[in-house]
C-alpha positions in Angstrom: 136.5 100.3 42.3 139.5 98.6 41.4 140.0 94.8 42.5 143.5 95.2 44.4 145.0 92.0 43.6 149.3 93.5 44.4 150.0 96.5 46.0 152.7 98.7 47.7 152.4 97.6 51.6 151.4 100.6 53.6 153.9 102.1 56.2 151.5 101.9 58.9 150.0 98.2 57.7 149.5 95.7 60.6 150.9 93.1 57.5 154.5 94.1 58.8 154.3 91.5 60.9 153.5 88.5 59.4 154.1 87.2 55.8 150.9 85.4 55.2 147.4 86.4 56.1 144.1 84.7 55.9 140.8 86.1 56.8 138.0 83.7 57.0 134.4 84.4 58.0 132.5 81.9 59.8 129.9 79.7 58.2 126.2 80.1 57.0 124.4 80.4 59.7 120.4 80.4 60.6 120.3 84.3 61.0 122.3 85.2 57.4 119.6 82.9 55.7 117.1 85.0 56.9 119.0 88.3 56.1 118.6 89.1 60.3 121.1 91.3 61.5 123.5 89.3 64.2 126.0 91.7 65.6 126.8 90.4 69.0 124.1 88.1 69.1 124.3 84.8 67.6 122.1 81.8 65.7 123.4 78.3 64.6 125.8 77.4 62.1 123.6 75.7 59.1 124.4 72.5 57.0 125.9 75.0 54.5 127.7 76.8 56.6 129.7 73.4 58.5 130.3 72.3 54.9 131.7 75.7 54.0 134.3 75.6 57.3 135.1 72.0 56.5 135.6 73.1 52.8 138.2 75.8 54.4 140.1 73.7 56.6 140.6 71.5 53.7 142.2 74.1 51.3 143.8 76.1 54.3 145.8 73.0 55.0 146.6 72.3 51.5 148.1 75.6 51.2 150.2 74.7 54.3 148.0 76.0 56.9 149.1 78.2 59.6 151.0 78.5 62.6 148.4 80.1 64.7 144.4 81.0 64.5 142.7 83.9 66.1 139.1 83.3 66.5 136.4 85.4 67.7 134.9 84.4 70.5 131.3 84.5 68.8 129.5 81.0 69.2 128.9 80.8 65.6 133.2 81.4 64.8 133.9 79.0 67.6 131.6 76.2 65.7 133.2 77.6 62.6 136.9 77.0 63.9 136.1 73.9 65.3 135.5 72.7 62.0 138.3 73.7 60.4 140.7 72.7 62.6 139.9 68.9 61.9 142.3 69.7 59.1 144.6 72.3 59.5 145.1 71.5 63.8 146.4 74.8 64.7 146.5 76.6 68.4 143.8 79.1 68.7 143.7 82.6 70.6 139.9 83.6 71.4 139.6 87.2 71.2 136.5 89.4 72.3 138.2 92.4 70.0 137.5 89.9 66.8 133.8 89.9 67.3 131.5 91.5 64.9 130.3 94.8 65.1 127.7 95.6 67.7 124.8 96.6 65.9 122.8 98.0 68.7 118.9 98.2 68.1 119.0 96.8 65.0 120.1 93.3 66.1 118.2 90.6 65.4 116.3 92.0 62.8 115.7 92.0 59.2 116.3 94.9 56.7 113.1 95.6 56.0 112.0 95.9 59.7 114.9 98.1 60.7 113.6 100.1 57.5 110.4 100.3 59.4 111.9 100.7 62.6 114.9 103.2 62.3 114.0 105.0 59.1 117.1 107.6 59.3 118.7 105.3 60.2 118.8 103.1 57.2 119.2 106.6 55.5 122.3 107.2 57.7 123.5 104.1 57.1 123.1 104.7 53.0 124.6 107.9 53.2 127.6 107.1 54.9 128.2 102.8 55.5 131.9 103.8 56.8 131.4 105.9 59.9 127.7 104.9 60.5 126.7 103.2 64.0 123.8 100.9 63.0 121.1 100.8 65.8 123.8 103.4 67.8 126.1 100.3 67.7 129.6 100.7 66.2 130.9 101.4 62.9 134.1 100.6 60.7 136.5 103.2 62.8 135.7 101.5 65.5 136.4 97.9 64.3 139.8 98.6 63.0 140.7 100.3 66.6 139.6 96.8 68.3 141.7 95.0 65.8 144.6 96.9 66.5 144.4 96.6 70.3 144.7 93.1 69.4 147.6 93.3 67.9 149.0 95.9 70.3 148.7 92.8 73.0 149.3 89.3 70.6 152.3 87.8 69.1 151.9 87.8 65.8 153.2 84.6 63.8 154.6 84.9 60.1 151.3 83.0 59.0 148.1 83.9 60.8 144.7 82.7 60.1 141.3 84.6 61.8 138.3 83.1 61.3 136.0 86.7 62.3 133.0 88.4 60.6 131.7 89.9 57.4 132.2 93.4 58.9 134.9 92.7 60.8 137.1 90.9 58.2 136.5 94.1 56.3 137.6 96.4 58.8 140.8 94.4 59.1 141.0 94.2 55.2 141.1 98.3 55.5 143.6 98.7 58.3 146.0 95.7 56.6 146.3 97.2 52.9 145.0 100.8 53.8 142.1 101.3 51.8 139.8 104.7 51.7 136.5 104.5 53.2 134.5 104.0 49.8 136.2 100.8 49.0 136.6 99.4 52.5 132.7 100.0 52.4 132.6 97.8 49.2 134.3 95.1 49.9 132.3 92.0 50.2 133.1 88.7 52.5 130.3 86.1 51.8 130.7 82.9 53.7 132.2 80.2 51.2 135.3 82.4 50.5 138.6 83.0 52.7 141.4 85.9 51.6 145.0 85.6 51.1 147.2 88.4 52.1 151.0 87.6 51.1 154.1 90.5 51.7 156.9 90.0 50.2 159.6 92.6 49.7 157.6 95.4 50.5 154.2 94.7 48.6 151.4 92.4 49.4 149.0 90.2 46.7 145.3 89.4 48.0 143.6 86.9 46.6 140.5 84.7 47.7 139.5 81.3 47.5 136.0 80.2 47.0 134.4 77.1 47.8 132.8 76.9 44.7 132.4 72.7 44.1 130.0 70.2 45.1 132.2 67.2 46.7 130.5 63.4 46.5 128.6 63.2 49.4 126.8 66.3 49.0 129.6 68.8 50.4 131.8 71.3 49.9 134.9 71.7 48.4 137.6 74.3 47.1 138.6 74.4 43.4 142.1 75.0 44.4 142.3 78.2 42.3 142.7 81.7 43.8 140.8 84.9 42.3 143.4 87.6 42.4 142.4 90.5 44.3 139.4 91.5 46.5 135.3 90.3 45.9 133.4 93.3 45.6 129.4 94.2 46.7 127.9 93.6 43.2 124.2 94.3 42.1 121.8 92.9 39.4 123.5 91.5 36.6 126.9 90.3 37.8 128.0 87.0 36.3 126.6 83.6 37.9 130.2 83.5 39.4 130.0 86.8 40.9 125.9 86.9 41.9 127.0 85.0 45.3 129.2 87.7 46.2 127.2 90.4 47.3 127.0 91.0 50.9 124.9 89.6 53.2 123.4 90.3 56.5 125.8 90.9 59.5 
């Protein structure tokens, strides 16, 4: 798979309304460090995972931050925005439709127990990650059809930030530049990066930024620089820059 870093904006793209995007997951929290499944459940942010949102305020405001922040109205995005917006100051919109996926039976566990647990399911889930319902929650179709019933309802500004989930941010990632299932599938949104969606004249750049530096004081902070186009799944062997990018629990 290709990293899309400019592209010809689809016709159908949600991106016709606003001229710059951001899509931020929320911090580390408790349940991603021990690889359990969230979905609509929810654990505590960890010390990683406030230094990461603080890390994205910072370089969301020094970008010029945004005019308005939709937040999912997950405990563990609300911490997240709460965080952030010691910076940038933005007015939010909560939105149930922003939450991450529902994963059903599986929540709250591990992989290997929902190996043990739902063994076609994992297979399922293998086979096909696009349309698969994990636990007989939802799956990707059903994400970007929340999304869009959100933007059937909400003004949308010319620069919008969501702070959302893993899953979630991918779905919207899918609907926005109107990816096929295999890459949507692919796409990877670890913690301690944001995207950057920007249309102009009909096409759109993505880009990410990564909170990729230690800052005195033993926190987090943004090198500045953006990594044209999107961070992908990657296995064994992928650079030290890249290891961290491959995806996490939900």
């Amino acid at each position: 798979m290709e990293t899309l870093a400019l592209a010809e904006l689809p016709s159908d793209s949600a991106l016709h309304r606003v001229q710059t995007l951001y899509l931020i997951r929320h911090g580390e929290t408790e349940w991603n460090v021990a690889g359990r499944m969230q979905g609509r459940l929810d654990s505590p942010l960890t010390a990683q995972g406030e230094a990461q949102a603080l890390a994205h305020g910072q370089q969301l405001s020094a970008l010029g931050g945004v005019d308005q922040l939709w937040v999912s109205s997950a405990g563990r995005t609300r911490a997240t925005v709460a965080l952030i917006n010691q910076t940038v100051a933005a007015p939010m919109v909560f939105a149930d439709q922003l939450l991450e996926r529902d994963c059903g039976t599986w929540s709250g566990k591990t992989m290997p127990e929902i190996k043990l647990f739902d063994p076609s399911g994992w297979a399922s889930r293998k086979d096909d990650p696009f349309l698969h319902r994990p636990g007989g929650g939802e799956n990707l179709v059903d994400l970007q059809r929340r999304f869009q019933a959100l933007l059937d309802m909400q003004p949308v500004p010319e620069r919008l930030g969501i702070v959302s989930h893993g899953v979630m941010t991918r779905a919207i990632l899918g609907s926005c530049l109107g990816l096929d299932q295999d890459t949507i599938a692919t796409v990877s949104h670890p913690n301690r990066l944001f995207y950057r969606l920007v249309v102009e004249n009909g096409r759109v750049s993505v880009a990410y930024f990564e909170a990729d530096r230690q800052h005195p004081g033993d926190g987090l902070a943004h090198s500045g620089e953006p990594v044209l186009g999107l961070a992908k799944s990657l296995g064994a062997g992928a650079s030290p820059r890249e290891q961290p990018l491959v995806g996490q629990s939900e």
